[in-house]
N, C-alpha and C positions, 0 to 999 in steps of 0.2 A: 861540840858541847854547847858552844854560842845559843845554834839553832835549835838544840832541845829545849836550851832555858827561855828563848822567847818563843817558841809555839808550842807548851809542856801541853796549852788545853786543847788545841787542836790536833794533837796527836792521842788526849785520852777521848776524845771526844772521837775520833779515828776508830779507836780500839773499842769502843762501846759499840758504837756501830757493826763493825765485824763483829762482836758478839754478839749482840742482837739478831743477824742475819743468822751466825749460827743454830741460836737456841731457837729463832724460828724453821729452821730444818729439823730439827731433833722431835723426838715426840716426849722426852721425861721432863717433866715439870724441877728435877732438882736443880737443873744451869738455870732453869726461870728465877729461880729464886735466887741463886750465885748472881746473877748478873742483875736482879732485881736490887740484892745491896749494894754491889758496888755503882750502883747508879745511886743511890742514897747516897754513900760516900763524896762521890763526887757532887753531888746536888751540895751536901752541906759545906763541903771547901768553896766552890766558886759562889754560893748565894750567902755562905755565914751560917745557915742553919738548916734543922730540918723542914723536909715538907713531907714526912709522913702525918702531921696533924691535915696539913692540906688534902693528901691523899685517901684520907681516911683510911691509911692499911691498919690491919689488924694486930695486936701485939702477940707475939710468939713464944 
């Protein structure tokens, strides 16, 4: 449990990754977009806030 609680972000940051490789195997745009938020998610826990102003994404 030690090691999860000091390397939580190296291990989502793991998991982003392996999702990423996935959604770029797949051809459907809907994990683009699953995996497009929880990259948002996670942007706003480790920086404090959004950067979809930075991104300029679209609102939905």
């Amino acid at each position: 449990m030690e090691f999860i609680q000091n390397n939580w972000v190296e291990l989502l940051l793991a998991l982003i990754t392996l999702g990423s490789s996935w959604t770029a195997l797949t051809a459907t745009k809907k994990d683009d977009e699953i995996l497009d938020i929880i990259k948002r998610v996670f942007n706003a826990i480790v920086f404090g806030s959004s950067t979809c102003d930075k991104d300029k994404c679209k609102k939905q």
